[in-house]
ROPAKE-612746 format. One record per atom (N, C-alpha, C, O, CB): y, z, x; residue in three letters. Coordinates in steps of 0.001 Angstrom, whole numbers, padded with zeros to 6 digits, always signed. Glycine has a CB too. Layout:
YZXALA/...
END
This chain:
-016081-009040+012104UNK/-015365-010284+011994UNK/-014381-010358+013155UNK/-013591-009440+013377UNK/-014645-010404+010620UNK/-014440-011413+013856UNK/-013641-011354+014785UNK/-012301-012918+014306UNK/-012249-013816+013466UNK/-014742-011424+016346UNK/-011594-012499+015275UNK/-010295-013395+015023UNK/-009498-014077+016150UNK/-009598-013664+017305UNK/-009299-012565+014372UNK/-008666-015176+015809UNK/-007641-015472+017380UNK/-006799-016155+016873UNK/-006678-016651+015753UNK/-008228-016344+018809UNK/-005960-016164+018143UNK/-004937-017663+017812UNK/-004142-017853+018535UNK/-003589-016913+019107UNK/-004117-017827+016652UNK/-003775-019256+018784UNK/-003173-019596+019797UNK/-001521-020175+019153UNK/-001300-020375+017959UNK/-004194-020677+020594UNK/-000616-020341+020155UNK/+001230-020581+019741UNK/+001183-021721+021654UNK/+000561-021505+022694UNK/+002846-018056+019705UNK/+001809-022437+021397UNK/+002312-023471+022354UNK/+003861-023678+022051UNK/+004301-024241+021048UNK/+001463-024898+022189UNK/+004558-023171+023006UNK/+006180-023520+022808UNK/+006408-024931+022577UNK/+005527-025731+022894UNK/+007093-023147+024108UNK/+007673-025387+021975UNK/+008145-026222+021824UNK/+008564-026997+023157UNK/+008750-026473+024255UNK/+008902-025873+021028UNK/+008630-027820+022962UNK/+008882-029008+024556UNK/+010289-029564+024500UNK/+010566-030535+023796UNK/+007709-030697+024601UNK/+011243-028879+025316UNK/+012889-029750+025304UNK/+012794-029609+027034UNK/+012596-028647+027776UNK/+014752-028661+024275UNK/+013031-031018+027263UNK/+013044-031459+028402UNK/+014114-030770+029307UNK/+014012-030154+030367UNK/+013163-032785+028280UNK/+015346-031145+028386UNK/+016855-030344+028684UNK/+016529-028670+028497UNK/+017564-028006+028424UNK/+018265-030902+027329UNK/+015638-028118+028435UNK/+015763-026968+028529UNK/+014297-025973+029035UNK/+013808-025108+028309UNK/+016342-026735+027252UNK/+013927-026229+030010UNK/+012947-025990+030640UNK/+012128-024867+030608UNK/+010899-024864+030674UNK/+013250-026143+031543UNK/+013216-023473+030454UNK/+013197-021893+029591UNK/+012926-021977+028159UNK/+013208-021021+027436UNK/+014693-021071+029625UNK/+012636-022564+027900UNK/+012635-022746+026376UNK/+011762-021425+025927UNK/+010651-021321+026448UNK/+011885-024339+025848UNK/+012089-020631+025203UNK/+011311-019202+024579UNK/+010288-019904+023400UNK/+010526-020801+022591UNK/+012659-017849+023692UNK/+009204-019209+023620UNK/+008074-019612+022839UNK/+008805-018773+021561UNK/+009478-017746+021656UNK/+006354-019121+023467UNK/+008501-019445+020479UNK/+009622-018964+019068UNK/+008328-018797+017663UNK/+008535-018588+016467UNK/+011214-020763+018554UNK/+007328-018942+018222UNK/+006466-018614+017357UNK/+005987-016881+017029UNK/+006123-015957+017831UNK/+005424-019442+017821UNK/+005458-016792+015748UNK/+004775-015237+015891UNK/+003971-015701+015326UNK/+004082-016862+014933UNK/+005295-013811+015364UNK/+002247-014529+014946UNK/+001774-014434+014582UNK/+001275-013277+013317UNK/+001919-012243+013496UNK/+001600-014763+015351UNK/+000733-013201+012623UNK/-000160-012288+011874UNK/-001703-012139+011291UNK/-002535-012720+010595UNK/+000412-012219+011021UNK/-001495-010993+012041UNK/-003321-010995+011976UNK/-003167-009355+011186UNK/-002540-008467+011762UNK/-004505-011035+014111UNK/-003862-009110+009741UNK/-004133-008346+009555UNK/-005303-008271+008345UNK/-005355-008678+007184UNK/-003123-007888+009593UNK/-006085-007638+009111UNK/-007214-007759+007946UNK/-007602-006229+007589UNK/-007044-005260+008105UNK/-008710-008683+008510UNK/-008501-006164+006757UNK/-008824-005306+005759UNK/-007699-004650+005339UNK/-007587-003485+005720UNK/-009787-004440+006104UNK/-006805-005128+004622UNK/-005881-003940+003660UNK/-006214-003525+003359UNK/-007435-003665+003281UNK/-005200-003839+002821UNK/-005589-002497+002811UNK/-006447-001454+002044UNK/-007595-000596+001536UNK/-007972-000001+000526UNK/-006387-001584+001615UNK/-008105-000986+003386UNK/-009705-000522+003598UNK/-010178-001582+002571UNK/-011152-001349+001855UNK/-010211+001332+003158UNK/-009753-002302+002526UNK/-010941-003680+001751UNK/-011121-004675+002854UNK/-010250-005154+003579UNK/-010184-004769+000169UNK/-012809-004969+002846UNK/-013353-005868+003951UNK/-013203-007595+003698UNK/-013334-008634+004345UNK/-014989-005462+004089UNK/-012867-007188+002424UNK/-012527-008628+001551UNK/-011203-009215+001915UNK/-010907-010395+002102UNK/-012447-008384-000136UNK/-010464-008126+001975UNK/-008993-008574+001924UNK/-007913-008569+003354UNK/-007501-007658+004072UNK/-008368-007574+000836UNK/-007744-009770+003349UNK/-006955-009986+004748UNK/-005938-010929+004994UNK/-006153-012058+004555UNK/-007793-010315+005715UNK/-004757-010708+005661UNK/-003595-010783+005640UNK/-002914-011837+007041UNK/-002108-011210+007730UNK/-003230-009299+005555UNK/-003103-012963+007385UNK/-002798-013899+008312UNK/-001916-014836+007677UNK/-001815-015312+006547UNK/-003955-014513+008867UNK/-000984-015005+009356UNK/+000560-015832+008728UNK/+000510-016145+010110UNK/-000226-015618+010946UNK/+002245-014907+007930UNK/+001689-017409+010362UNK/+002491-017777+011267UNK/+003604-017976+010648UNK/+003861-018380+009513UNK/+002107-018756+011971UNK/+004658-017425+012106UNK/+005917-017684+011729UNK/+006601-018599+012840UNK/+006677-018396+014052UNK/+006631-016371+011483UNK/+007149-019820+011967UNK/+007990-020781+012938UNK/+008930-020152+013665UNK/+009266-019416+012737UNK/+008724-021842+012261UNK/+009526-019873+014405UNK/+010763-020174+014386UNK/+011786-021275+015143UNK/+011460-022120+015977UNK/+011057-019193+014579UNK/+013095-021012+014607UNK/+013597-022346+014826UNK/+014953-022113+015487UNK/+015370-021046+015038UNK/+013693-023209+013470UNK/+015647-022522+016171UNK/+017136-022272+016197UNK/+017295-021362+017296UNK/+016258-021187+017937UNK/+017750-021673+014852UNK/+018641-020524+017821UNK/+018414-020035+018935UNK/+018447-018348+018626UNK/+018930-017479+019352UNK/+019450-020649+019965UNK/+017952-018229+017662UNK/+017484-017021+017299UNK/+015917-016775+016669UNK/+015314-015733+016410UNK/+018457-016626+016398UNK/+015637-017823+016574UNK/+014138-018598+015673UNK/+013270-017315+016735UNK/+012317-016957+016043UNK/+013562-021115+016101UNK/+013245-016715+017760UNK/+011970-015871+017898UNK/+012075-014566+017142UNK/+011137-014020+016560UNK/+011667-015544+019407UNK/+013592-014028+017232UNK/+013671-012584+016611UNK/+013586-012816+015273UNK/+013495-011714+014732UNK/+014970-011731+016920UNK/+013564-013944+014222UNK/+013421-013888+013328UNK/+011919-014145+012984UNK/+011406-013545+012039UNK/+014296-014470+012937UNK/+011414-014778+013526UNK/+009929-014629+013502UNK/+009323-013482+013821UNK/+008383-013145+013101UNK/+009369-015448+014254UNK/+009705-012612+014963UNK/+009502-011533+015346UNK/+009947-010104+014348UNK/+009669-008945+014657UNK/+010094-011675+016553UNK/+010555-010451+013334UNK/+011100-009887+012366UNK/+010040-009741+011134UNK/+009692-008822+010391UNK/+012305-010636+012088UNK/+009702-011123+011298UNK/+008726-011456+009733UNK/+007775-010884+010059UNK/+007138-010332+009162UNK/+008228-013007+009178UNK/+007292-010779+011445UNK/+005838-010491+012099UNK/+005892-009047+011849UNK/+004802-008490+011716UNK/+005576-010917+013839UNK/+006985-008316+011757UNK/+006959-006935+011790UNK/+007105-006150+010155UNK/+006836-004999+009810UNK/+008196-006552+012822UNK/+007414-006821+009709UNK/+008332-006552+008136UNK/+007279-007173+007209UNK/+007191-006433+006229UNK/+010136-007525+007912UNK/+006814-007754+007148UNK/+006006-009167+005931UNK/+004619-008259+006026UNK/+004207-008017+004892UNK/+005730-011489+006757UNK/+004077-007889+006708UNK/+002808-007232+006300UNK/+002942-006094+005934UNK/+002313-005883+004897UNK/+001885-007171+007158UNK/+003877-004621+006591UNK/+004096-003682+005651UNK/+004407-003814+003793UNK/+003901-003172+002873UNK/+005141-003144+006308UNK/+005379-004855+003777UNK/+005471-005435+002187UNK/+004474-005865+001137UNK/+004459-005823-000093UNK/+006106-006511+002210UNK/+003514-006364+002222UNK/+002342-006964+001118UNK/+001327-005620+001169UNK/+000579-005408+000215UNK/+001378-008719+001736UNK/+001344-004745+002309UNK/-000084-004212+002120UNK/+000693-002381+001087UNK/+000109-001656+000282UNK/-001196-003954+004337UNK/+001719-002311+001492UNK/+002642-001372+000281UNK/+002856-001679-001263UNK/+003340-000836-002018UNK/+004112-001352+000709UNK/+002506-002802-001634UNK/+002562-003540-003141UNK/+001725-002900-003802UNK/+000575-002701-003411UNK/+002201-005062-003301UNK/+002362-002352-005274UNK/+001113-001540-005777UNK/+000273-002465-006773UNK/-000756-002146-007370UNK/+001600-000102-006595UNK/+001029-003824-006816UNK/+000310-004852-007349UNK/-000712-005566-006847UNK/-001113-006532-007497UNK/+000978-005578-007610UNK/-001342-005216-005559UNK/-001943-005974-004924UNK/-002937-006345-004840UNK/-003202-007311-004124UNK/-001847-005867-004300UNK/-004131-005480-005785UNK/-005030-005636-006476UNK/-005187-006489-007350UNK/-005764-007564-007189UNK/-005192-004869-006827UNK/-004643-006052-008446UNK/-004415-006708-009606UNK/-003698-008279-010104UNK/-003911-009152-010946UNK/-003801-005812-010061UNK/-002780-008001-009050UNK/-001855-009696-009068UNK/-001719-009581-007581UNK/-001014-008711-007068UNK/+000065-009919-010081UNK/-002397-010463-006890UNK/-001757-010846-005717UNK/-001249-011713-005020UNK/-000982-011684-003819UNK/-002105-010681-005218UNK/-001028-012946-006186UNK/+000302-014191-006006UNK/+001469-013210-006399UNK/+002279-013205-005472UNK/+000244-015854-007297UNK/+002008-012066-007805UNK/+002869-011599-007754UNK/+003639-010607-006455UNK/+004797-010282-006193UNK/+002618-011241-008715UNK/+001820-010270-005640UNK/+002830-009063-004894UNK/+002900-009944-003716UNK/+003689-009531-002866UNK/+002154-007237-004538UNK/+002295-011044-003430UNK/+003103-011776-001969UNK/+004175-012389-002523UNK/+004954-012772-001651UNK/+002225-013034-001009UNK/+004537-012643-003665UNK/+006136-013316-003918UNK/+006677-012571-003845UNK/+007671-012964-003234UNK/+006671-013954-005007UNK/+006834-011060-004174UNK/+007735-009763-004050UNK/+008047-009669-002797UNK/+009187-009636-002334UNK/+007136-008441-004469UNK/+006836-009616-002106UNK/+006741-009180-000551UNK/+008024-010312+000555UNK/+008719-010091+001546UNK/+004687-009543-000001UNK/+007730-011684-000463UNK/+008288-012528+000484UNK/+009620-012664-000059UNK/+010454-013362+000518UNK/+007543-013845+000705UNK/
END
């Protein structure tokens, strides 16, 4: 199975540097399951909006794929996670 994805910065005229503030997540097979796979984007917004995306990108998939619920309930363990 292959995968991609693309992020396009935001457009402020007044600010020409503008930091692309998006992240991504790509993670598939948790838990050695071929079934189960784990993709997100994260906005961000504000003038910290990349490290906090860059935050979620790093933090949000250890949480969901560490859930020992994740089998069994896995609307409960991405609400935990999130």
């Amino acid at each position: 199975m292959r995968f991609s994805y693309r992020t396009k910065k935001g457009n402020v005229p007044s600010n020409p540097n503008k930091v692309n503030q998006d992240s991504y997540i790509i993670n598939p097979n948790i838990q050695n399951k071929t079934y189960q796979h784990f993709f997100g984007i994260c906005d961000g917004h504000g003038p910290l909006g990349h490290h906090v995306s860059g935050y979620i990108k790093n933090s949000l998939p250890n949480a969901v794929v560490s859930s020992k619920n994740l089998q069994k309930n896995p609307s409960e363990a991405l609400m935990k996670a999130f």
